[in-house]
ROGUKOL-692500 format. One record per residue (C-alpha): residue number from 1; x, z, y. Coordinates in steps of 0.5 Angstrom, whole numbers. Each point is the difference from the previous one (the first is absolute). Example, Ala and Ser with C-alpha at 12.3 -4.5 7.8 and 13.67 -1.06 7.14 Angstrom:
% residues 2
<pt resi="1" xx="25" zz="16" yy="-9"/>
<pt resi="2" xx="2" zz="-2" yy="7"/>
% end
This chain:
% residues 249
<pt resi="1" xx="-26" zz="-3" yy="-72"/>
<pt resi="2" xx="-5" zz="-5" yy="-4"/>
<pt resi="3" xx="1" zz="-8" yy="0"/>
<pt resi="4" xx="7" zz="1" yy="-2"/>
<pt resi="5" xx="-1" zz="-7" yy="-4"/>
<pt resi="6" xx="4" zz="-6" yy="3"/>
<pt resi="7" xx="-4" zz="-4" yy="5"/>
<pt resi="8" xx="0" zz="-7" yy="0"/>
<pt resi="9" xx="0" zz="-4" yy="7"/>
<pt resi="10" xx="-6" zz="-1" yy="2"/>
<pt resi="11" xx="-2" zz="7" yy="-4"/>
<pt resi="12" xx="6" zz="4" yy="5"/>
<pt resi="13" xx="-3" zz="-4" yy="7"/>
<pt resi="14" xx="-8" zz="2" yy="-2"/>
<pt resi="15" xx="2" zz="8" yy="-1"/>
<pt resi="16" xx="5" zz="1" yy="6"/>
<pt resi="17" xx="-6" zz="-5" yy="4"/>
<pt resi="18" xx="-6" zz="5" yy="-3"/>
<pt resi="19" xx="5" zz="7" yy="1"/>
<pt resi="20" xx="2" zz="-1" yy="7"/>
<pt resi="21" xx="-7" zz="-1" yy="2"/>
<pt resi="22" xx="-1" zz="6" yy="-4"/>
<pt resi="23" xx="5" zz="4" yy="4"/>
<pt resi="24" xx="-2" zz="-3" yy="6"/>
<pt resi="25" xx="-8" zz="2" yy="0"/>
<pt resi="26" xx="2" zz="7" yy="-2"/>
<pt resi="27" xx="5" zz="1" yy="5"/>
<pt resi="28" xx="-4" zz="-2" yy="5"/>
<pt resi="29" xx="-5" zz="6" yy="-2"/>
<pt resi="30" xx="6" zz="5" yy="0"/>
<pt resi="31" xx="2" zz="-3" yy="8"/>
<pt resi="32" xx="-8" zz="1" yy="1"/>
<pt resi="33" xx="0" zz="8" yy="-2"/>
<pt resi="34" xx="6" zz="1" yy="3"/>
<pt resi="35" xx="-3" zz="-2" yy="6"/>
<pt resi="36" xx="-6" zz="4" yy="-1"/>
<pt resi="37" xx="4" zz="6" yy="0"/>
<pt resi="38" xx="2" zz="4" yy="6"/>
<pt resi="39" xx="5" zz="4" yy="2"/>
<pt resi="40" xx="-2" zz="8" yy="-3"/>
<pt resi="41" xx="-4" zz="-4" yy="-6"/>
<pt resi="42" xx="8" zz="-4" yy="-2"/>
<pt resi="43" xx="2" zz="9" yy="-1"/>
<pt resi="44" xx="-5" zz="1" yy="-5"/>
<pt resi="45" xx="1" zz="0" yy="-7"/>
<pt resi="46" xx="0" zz="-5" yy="-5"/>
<pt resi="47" xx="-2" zz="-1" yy="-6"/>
<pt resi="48" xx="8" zz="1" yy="-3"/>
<pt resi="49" xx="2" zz="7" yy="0"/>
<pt resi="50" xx="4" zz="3" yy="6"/>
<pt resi="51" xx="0" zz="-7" yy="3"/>
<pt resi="52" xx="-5" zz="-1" yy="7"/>
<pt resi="53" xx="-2" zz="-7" yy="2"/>
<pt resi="54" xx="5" zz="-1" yy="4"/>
<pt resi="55" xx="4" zz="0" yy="-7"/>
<pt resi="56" xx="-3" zz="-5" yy="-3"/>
<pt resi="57" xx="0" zz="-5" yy="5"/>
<pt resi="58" xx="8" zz="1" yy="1"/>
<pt resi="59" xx="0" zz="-1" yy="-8"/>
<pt resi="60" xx="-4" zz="-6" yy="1"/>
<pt resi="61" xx="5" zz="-3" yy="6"/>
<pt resi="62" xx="6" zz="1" yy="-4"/>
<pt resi="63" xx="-3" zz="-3" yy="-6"/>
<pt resi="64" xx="-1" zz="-6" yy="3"/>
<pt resi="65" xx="7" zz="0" yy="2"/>
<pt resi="66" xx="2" zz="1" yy="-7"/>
<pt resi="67" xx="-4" zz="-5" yy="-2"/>
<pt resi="68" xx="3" zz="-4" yy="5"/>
<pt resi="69" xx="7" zz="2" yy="-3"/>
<pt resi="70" xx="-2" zz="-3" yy="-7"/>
<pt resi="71" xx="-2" zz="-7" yy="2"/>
<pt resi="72" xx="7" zz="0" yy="4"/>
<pt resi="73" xx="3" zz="1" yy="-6"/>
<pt resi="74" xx="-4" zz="-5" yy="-4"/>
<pt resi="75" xx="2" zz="-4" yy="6"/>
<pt resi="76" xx="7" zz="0" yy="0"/>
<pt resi="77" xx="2" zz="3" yy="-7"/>
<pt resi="78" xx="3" zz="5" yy="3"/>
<pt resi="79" xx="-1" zz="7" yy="-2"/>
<pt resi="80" xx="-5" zz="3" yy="5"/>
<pt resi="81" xx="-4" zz="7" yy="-2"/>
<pt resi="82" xx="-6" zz="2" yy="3"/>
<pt resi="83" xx="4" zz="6" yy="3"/>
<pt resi="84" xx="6" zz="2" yy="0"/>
<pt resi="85" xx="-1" zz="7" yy="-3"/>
<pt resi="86" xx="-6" zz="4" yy="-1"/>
<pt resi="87" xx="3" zz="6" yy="5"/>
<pt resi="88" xx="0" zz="-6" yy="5"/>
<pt resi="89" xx="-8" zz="-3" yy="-1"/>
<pt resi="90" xx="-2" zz="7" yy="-1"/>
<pt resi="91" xx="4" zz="2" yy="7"/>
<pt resi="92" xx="-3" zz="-6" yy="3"/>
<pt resi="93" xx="-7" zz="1" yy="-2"/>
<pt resi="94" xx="0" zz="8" yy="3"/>
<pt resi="95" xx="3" zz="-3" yy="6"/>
<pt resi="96" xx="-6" zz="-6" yy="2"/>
<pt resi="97" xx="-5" zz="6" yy="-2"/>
<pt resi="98" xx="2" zz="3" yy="7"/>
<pt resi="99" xx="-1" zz="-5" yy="3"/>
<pt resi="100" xx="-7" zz="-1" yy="5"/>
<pt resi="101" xx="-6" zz="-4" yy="-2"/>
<pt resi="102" xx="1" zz="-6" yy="4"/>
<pt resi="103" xx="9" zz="0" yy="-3"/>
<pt resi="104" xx="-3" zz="1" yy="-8"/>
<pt resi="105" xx="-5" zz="-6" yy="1"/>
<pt resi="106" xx="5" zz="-5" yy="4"/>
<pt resi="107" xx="5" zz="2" yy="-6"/>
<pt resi="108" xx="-5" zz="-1" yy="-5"/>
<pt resi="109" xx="-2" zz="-7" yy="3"/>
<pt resi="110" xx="6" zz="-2" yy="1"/>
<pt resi="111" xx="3" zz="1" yy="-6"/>
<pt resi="112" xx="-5" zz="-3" yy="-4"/>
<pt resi="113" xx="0" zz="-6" yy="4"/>
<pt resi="114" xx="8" zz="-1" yy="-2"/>
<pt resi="115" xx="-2" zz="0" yy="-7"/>
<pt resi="116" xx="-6" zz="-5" yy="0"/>
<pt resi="117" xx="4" zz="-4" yy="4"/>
<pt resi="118" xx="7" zz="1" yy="-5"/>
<pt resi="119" xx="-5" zz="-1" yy="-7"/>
<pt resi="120" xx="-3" zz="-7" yy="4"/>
<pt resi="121" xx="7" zz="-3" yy="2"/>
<pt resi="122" xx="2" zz="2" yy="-6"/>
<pt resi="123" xx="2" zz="-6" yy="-5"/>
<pt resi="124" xx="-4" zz="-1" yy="-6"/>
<pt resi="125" xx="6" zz="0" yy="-4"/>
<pt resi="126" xx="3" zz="6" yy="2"/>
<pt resi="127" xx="-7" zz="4" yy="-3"/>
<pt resi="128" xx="3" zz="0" yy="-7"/>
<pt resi="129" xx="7" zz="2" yy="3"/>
<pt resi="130" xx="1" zz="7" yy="-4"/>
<pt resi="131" xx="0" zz="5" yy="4"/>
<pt resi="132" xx="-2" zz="9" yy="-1"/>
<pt resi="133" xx="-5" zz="5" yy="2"/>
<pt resi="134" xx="2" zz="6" yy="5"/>
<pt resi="135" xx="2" zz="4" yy="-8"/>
<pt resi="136" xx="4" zz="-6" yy="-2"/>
<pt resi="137" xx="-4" zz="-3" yy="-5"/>
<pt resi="138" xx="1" zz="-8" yy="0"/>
<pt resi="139" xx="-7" zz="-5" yy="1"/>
<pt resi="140" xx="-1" zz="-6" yy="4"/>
<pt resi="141" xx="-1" zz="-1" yy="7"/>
<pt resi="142" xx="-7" zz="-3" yy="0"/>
<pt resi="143" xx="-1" zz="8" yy="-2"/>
<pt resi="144" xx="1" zz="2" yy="6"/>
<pt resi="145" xx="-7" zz="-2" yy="2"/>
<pt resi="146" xx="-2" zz="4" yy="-5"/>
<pt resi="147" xx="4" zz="6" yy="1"/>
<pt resi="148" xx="-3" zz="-1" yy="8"/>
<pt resi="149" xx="-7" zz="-1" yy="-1"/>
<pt resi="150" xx="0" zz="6" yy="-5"/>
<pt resi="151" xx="4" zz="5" yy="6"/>
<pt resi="152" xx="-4" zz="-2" yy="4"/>
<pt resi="153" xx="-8" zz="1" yy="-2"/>
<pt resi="154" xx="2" zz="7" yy="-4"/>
<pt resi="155" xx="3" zz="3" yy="7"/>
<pt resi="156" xx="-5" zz="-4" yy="4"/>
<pt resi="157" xx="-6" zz="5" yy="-4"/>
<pt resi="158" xx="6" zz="6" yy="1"/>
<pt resi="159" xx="-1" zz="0" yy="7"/>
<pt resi="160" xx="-7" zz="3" yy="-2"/>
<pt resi="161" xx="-3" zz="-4" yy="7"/>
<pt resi="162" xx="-5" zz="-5" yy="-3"/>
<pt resi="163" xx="1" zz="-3" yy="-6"/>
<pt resi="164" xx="0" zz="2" yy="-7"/>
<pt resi="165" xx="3" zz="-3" yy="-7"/>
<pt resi="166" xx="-9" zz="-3" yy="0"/>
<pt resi="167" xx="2" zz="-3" yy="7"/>
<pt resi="168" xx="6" zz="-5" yy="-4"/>
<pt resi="169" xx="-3" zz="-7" yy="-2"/>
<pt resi="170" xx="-1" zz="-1" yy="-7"/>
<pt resi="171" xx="5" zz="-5" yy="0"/>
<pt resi="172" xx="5" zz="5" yy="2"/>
<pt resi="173" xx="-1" zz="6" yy="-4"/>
<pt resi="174" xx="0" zz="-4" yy="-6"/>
<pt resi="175" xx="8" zz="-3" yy="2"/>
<pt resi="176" xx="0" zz="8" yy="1"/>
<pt resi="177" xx="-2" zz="2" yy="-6"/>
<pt resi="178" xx="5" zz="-4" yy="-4"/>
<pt resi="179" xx="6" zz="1" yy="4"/>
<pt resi="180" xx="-2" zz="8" yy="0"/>
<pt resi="181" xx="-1" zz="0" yy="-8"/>
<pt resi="182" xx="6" zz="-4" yy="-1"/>
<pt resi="183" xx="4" zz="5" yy="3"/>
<pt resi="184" xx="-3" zz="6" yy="-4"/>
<pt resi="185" xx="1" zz="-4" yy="-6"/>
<pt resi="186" xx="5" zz="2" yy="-5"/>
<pt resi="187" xx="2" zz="7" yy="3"/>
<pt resi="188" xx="0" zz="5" yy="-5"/>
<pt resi="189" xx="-3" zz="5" yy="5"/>
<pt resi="190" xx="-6" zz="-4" yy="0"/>
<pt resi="191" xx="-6" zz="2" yy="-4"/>
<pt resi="192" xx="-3" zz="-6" yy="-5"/>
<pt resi="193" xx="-6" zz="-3" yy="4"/>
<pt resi="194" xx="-5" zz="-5" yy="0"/>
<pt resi="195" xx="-3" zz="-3" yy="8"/>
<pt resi="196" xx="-6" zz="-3" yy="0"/>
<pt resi="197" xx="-2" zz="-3" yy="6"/>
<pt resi="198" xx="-6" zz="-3" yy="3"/>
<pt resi="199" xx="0" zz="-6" yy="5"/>
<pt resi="200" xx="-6" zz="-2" yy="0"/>
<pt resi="201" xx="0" zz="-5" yy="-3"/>
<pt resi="202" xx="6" zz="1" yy="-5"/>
<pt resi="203" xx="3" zz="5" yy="-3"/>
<pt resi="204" xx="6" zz="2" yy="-3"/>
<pt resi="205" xx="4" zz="5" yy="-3"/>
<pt resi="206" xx="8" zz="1" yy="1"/>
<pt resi="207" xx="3" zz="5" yy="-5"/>
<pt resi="208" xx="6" zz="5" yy="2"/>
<pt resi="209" xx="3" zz="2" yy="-7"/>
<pt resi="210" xx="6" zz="5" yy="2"/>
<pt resi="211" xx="-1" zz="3" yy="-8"/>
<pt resi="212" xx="-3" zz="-2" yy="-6"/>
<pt resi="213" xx="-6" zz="5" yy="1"/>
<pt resi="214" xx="-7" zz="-4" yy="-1"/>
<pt resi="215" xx="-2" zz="-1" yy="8"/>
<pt resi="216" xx="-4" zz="4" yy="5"/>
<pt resi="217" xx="-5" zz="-6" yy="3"/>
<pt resi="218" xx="-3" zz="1" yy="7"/>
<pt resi="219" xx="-5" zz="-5" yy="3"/>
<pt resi="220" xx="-1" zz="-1" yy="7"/>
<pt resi="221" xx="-1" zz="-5" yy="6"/>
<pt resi="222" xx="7" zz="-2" yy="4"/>
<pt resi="223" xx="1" zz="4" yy="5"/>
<pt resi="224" xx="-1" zz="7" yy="-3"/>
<pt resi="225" xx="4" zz="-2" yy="-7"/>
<pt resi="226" xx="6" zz="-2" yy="5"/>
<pt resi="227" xx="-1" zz="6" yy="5"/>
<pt resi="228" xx="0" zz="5" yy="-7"/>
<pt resi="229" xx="7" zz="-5" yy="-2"/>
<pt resi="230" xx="2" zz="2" yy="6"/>
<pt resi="231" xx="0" zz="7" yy="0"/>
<pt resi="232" xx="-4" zz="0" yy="7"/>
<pt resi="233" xx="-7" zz="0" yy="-3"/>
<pt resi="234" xx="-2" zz="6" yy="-6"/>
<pt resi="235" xx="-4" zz="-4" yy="-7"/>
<pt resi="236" xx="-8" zz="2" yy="3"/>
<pt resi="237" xx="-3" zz="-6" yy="1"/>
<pt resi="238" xx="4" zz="-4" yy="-7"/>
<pt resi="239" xx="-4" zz="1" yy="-6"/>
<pt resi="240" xx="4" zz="2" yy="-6"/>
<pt resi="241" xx="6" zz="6" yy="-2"/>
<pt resi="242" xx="5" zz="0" yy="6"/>
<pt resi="243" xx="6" zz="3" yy="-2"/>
<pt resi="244" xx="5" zz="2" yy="4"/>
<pt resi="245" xx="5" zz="-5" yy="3"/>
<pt resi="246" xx="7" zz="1" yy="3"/>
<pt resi="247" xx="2" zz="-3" yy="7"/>
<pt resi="248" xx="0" zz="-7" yy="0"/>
<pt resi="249" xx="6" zz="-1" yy="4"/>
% end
């Protein structure tokens, strides 16, 4: 995740203040699009292969709760993962997939009210408490926020409803972008690549050098840069040599 330098007091309380808002904002144009949907549109396919919409809204409600797992731990300095195994989050996503319309959206919303009011009742000294991501990789618990904001706008796009990745606020995409190029970097199976994105009014570059190769460079605007990074979206509207990527996660 990017912002891995320490942050001093005041820094920490502006970036949990500034990243809370964030989630919340997003997630409550994910609650708006859920409700939009009804009960044939929750079946159709998502943008993810081999996962309908209904999946997608289960895998947000469980991620809420892992997130909710993290800060519990942050909070108590017991070990607490996201998920007890991958077999039991993925068989509860599938469970929650069956549910009907309204059961998904009353789920969804009320798994994501427990982590909002988990990340406000949390001490300010326990969001640098060291805690792990759902693969086991350490980083503070202020990234929660991070991690959570970014779930939420990219599987918000893959329910292929009413947003796509040019309907994020600029803001957001380029905190996504950061974090997204951060997690490529330094994968030996990512191709030497220079990102050049126009925000309308700045620009800036971000570069993944998984060799030694002299970069690639790709040259768009926000939403379609984060979309090809993604895999959820092909090179057409970004100038420049796109080479093959593999899958970011």
């Amino acid at each position: 995740m990017a912002d891995t330098v320490q942050l001093t007091g005041a820094q920490l309380s502006r970036e949990v203040t500034t990243q809370l808002a964030k989630v919340e904002r997003a997630t409550d144009r994910l609650l708006r699009t859920v409700e939009g949907l009804d009960e044939v549109s929750v079946r159709q396919p998502s943008l993810l292969l081999g996962w309908s919409r209904a999946h997608v809204i289960s895998h947000l409600a469980r991620h809420a709760d892992g997130s909710s797992n993290l800060l519990i731990w942050a909070r108590t300095g017991i070990e607490h993962p996201m998920y007890a195994s991958g077999d039991d989050r993925d068989d509860a996503i599938a469970e929650g997939a069956q549910h009907s319309h309204r059961l998904l959206v009353e789920d969804l919303t009320a798994s994501c009210e427990r982590f909002a009011r988990s990340a406000r009742e949390l001490p300010e000294n326990a969001w640098t408490a060291e805690i792990a991501d759902a693969v086991g990789d350490p980083m503070p618990a202020h990234h929660v926020l991070r991690l959570r904001l970014l779930e939420v706008w990219v599987h918000l796009v893959d329910l292929d409803h009413d947003v796509d990745f040019a309907d994020i606020p600029l803001a957001d995409a380029e905190q996504l972008l950061e974090d997204v190029v951060q997690q490529f970097g330094g994968r030996p199976d990512v191709p030497a690549l220079a990102v050049e994105v126009d925000f309308g009014d700045h620009e800036r570059t971000w570069e993944l050098r998984g060799t030694t190769a002299p970069p690639s460079r790709v040259r768009g605007e926000p939403g379609p840069v984060l979309g090809w990074l993604l895999g959820r979206t092909d090179a057409q509207d970004l100038q420049g040599t796109a080479p093959d990527l593999p899958d970011w996660l």
